[in-house]
LUMLOMI-523872 format. One line per 8 residues: number of its first residue (from 1); their letters; for each residue x, y, z of N, C-alpha, C, CB. Coordinates in steps of 0.001 Angstrom, whole numbers. Glycine has a CB too. Layout:
% residues N
NUM) a) X,Y,Z,X,Y,Z,X,Y,Z,X,Y,Z; ...
END
This chain:
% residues 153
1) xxxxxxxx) -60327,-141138,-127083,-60015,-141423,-128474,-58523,-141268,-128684,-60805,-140498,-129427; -57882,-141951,-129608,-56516,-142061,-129560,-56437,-141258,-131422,-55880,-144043,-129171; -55714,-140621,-131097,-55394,-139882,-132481,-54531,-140677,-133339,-54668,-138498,-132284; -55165,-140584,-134943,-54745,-140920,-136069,-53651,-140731,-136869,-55379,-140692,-136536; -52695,-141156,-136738,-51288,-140693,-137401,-51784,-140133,-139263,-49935,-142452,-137364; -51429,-138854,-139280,-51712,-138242,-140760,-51082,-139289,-141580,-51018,-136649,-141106; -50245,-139835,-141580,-49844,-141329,-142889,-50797,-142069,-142794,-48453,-142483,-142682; -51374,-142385,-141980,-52593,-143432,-141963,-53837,-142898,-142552,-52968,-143884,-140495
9) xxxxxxxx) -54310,-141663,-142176,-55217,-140909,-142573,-55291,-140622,-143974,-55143,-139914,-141921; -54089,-140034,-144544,-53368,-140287,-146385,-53776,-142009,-146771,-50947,-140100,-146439; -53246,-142298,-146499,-53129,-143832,-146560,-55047,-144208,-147154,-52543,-144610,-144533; -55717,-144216,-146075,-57174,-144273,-145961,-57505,-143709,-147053,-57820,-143661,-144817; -57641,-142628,-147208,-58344,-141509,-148494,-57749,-141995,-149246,-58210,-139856,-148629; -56177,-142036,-149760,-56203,-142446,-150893,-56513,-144001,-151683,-55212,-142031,-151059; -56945,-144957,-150617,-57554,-145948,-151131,-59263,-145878,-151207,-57040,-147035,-150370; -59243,-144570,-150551,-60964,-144959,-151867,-61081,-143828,-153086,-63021,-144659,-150795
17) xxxxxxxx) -60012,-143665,-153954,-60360,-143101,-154591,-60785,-143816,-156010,-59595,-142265,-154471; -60487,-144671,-156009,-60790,-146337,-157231,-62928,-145727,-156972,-59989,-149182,-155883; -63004,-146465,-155728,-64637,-145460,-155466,-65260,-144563,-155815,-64887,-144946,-154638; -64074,-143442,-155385,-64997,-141988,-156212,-64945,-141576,-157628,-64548,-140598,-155649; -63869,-141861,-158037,-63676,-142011,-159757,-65031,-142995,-160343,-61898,-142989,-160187; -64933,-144165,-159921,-66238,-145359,-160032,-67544,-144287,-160073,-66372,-146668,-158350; -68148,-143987,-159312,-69276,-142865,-158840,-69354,-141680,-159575,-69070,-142363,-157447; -68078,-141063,-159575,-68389,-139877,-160632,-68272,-140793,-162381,-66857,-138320,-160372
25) xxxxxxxx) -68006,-141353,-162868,-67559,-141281,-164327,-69153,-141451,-164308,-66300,-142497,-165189; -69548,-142415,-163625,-71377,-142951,-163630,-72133,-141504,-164454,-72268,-143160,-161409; -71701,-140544,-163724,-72670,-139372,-163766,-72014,-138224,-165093,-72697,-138561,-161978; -70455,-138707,-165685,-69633,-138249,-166811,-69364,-136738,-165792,-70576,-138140,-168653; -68894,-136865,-164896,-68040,-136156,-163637,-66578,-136595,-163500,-68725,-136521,-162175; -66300,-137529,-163971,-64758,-137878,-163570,-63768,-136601,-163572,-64119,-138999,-164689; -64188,-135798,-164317,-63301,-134334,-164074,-62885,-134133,-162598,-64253,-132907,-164484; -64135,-134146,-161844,-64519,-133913,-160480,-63632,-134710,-159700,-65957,-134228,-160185
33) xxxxxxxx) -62927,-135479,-160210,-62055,-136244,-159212,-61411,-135644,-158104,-61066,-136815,-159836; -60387,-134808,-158398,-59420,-134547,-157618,-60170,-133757,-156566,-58267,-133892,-158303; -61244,-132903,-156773,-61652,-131786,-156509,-62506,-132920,-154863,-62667,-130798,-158074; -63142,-134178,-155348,-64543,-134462,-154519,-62824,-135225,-153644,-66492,-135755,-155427; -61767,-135519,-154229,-60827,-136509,-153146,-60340,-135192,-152198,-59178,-137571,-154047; -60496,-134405,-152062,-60263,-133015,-151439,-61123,-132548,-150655,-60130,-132059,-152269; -62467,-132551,-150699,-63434,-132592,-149970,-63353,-133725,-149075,-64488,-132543,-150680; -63070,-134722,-149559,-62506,-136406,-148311,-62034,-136183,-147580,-61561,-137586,-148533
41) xxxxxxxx) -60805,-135403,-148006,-59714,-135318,-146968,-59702,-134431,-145997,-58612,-135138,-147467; -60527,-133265,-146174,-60541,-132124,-145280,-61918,-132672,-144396,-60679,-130469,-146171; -62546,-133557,-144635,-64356,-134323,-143791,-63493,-135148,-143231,-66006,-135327,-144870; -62333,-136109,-143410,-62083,-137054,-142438,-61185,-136358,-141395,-61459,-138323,-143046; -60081,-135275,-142017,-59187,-134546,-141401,-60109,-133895,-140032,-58528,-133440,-142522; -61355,-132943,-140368,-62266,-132322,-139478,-62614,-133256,-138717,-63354,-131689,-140006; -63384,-134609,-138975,-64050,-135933,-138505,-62999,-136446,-137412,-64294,-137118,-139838; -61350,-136326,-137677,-60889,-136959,-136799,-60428,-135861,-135957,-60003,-137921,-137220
49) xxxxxxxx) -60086,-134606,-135837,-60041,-133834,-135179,-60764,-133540,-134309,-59904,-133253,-135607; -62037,-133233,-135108,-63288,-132776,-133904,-63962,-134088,-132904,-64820,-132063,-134895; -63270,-135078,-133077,-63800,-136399,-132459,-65132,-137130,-132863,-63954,-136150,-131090; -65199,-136863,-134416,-66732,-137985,-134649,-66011,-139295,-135042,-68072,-137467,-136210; -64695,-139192,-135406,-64012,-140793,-135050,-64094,-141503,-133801,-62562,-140804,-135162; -64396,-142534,-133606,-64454,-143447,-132674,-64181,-144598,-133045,-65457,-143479,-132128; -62424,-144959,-132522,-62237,-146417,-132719,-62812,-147826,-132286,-61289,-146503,-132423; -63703,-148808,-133088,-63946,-149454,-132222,-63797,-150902,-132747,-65093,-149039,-131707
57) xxxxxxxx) -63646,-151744,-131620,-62843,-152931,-131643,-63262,-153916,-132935,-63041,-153682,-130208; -62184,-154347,-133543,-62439,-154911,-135340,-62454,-154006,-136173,-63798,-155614,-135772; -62887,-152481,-136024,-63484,-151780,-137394,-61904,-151116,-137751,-65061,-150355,-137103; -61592,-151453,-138765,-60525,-150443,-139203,-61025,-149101,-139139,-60029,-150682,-140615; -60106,-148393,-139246,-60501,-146530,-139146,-60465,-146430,-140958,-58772,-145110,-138046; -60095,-147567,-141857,-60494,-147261,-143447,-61474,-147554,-143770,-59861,-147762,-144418; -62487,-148199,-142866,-63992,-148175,-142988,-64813,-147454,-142528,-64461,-149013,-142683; -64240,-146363,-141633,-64780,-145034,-141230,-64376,-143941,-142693,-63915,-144503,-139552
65) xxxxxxxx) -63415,-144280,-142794,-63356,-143341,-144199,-63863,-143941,-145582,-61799,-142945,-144506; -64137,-144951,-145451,-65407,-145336,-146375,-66356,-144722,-146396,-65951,-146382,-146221; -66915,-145001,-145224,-68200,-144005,-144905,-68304,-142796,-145436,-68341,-143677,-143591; -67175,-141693,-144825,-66754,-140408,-145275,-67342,-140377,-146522,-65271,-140154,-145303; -66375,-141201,-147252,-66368,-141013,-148769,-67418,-141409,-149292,-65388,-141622,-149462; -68070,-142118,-148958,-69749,-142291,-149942,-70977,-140874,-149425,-70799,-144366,-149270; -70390,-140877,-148002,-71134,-139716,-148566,-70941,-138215,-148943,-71899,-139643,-147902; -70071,-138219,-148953,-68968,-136768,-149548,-69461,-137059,-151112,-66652,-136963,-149271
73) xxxxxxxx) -69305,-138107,-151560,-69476,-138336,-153338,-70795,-138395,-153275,-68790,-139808,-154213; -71871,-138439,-152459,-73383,-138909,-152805,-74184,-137444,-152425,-74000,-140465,-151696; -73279,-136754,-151702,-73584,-135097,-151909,-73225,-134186,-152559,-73432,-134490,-151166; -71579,-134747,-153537,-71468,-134098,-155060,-72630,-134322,-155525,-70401,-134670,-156098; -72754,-135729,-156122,-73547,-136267,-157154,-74664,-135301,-156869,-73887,-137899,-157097; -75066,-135652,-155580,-76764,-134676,-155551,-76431,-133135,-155988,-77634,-134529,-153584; -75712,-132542,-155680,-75437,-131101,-156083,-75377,-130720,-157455,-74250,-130693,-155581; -74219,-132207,-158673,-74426,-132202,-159666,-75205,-132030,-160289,-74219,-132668,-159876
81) xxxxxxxx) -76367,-132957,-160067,-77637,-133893,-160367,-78701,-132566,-160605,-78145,-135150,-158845; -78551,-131682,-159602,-79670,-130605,-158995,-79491,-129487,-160317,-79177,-129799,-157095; -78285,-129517,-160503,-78162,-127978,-162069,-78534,-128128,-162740,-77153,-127410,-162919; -79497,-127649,-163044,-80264,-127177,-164058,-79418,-127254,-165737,-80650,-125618,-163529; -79786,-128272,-166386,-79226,-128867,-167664,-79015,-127712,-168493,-80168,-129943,-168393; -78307,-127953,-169489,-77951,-126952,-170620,-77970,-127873,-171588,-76568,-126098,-170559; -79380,-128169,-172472,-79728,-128439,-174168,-78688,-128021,-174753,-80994,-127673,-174894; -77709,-128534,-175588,-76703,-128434,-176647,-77110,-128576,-177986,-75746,-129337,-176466
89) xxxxxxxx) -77001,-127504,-179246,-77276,-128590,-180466,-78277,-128332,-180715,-77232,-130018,-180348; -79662,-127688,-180243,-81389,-127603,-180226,-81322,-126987,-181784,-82321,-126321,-178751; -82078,-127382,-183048,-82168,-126891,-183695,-83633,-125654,-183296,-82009,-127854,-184632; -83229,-124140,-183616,-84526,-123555,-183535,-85476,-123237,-184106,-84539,-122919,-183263; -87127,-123062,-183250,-88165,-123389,-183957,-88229,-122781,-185130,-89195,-123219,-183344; -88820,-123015,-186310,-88878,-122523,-187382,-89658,-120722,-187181,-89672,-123711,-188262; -90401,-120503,-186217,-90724,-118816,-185972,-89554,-118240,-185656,-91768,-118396,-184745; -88567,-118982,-184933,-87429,-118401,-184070,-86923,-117126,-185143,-86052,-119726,-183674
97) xxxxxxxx) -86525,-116297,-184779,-86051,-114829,-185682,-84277,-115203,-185195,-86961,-112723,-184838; -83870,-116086,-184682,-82009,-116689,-184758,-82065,-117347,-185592,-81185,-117582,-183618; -80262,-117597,-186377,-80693,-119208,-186712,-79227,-119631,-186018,-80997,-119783,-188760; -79202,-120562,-185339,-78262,-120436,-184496,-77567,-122164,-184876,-78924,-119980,-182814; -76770,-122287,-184958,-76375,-123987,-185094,-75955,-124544,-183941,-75190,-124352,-186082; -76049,-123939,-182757,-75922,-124408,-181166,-76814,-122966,-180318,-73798,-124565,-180582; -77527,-124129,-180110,-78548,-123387,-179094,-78105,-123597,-177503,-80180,-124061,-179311; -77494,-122725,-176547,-77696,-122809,-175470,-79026,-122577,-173929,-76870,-122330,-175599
105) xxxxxxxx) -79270,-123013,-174024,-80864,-122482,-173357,-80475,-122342,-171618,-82463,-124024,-173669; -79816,-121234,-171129,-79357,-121208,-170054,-81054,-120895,-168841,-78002,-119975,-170209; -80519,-121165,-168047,-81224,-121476,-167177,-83360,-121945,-167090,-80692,-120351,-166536; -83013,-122818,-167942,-84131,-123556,-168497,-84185,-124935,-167899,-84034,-123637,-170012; -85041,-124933,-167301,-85332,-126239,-166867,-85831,-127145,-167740,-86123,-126217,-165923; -86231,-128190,-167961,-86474,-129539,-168629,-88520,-129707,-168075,-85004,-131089,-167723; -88862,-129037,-167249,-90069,-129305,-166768,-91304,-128490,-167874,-90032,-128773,-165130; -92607,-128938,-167918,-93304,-127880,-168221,-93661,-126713,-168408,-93596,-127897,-168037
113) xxxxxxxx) -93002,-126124,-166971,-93296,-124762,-166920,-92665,-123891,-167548,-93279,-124370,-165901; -93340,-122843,-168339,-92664,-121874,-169803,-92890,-120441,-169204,-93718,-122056,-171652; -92762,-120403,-168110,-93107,-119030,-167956,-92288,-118025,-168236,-93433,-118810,-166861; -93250,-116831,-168583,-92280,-115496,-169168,-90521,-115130,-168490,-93332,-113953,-168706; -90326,-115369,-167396,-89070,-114935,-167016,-88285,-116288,-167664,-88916,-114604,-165260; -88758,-117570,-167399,-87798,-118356,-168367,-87585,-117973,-170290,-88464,-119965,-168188; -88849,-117658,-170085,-88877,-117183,-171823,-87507,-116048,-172466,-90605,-116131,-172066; -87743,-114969,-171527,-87210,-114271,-171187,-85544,-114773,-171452,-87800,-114015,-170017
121) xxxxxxxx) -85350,-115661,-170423,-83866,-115361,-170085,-83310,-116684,-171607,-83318,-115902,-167828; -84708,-117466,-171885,-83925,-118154,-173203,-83511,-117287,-174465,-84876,-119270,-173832; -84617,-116017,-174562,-84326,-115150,-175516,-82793,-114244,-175554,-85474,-114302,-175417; -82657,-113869,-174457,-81682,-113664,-173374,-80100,-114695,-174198,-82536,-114456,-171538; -80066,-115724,-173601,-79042,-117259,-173679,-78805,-116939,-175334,-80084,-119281,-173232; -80142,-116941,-176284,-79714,-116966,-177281,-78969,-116118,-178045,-80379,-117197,-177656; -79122,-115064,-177890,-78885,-113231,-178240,-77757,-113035,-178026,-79628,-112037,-177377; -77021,-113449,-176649,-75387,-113917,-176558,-75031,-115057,-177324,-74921,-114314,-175105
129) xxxxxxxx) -75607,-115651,-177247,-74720,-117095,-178221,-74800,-116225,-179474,-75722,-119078,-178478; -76164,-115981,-180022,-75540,-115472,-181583,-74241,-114670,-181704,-76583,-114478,-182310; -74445,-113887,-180596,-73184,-112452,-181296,-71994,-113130,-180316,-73655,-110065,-180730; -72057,-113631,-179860,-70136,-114632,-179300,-70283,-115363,-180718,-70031,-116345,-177312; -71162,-116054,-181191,-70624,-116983,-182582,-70581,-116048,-183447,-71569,-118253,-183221; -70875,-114820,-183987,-70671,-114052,-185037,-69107,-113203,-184812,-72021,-113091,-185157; -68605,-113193,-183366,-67321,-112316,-182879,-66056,-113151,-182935,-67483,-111769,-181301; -66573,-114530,-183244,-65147,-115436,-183130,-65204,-116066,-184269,-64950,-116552,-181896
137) xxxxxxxx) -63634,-116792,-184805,-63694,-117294,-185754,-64144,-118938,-185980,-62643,-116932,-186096; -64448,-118986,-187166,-65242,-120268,-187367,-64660,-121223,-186610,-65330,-120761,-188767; -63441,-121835,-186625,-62482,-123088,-185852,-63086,-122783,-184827,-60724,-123120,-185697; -62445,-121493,-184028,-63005,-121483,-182431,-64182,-121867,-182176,-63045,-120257,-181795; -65628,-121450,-182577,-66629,-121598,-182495,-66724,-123501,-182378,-67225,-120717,-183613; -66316,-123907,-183552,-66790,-125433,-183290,-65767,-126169,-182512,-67032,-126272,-184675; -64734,-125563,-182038,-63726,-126146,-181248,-64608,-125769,-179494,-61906,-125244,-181669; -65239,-124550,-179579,-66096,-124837,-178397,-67124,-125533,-177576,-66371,-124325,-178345
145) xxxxxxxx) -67846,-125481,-179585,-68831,-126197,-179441,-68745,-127630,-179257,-69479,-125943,-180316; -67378,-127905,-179511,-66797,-129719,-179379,-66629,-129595,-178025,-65116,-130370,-180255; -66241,-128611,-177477,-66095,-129305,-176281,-66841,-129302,-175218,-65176,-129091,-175875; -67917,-128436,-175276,-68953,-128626,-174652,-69960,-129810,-174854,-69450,-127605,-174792; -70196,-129981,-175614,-71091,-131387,-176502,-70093,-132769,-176808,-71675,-130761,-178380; -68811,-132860,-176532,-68036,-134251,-175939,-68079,-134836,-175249,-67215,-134398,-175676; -67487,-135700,-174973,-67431,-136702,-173774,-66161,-136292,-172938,-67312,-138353,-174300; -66810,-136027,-171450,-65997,-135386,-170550,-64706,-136538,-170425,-66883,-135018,-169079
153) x) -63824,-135704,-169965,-62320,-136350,-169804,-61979,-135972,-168560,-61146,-135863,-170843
END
């Protein structure tokens, strides 16, 4: 194997990043940019070091880092994808003993299952949200709450 001049290797990564920006905004990740083009660079950097590069006749070495990069971004996404959501905004049930105008429901899944330790840790999620929104002032509070419940940038 003939080693990759690091300008070429730069060169490569930074033309698929049009790609990973594309892929993350999909999922409202574009934050994630810089962070998943960093993970690229250190998988192709390792990839061409440890020898899973193999030049071969016609293939540019920027279609080996294609490769890289779809699946470096298709194992963010899955990692993204996998966390467990956070409900914003839930008005609560009318028994609820809060009255909270942003409900966070931390580690609550979206599925059927209600069992006591989830119960638990929503009673939990809420009990902090009330007394952080009763300890800060009004602006802050909805300046948080904006930015959690916006559209990522």
């Amino acid at each position: 194997m003939r080693s990759v001049p690091v300008d070429q290797i730069m060169v490569a990564v930074d033309g698929v990043q049009r790609y990973v920006v594309s892929h993350l905004s999909r999922i409202g990740r574009a934050c994630d940019v810089d962070d998943v083009m960093q993970d690229i660079r250190v998988a192709v950097w390792d990839g061409v070091t440890r020898g899973h590069y193999r030049q071969l006749p016609g293939v540019p070495f920027g279609a080996w880092v294609q490769g890289v990069c779809a699946n470096v971004c298709a194992a963010h996404i899955r990692r993204e994808m996998t966390h467990q959501t956070l409900p914003l905004l839930l008005e609560p049930e009318a028994d609820d003993c809060l009255s909270l105008d942003a409900v966070t429901l931390l580690g609550m899944d979206r599925g059927a299952d209600r069992s006591a330790e989830k119960f638990a840790d929503q009673q939990w999620a809420r009990t902090i949200i009330e007394l952080t929104r009763e300890s800060v002032p009004g602006g802050v509070w909805e300046l948080a709450v904006d930015s959690l419940t916006g559209p990522r940038q």
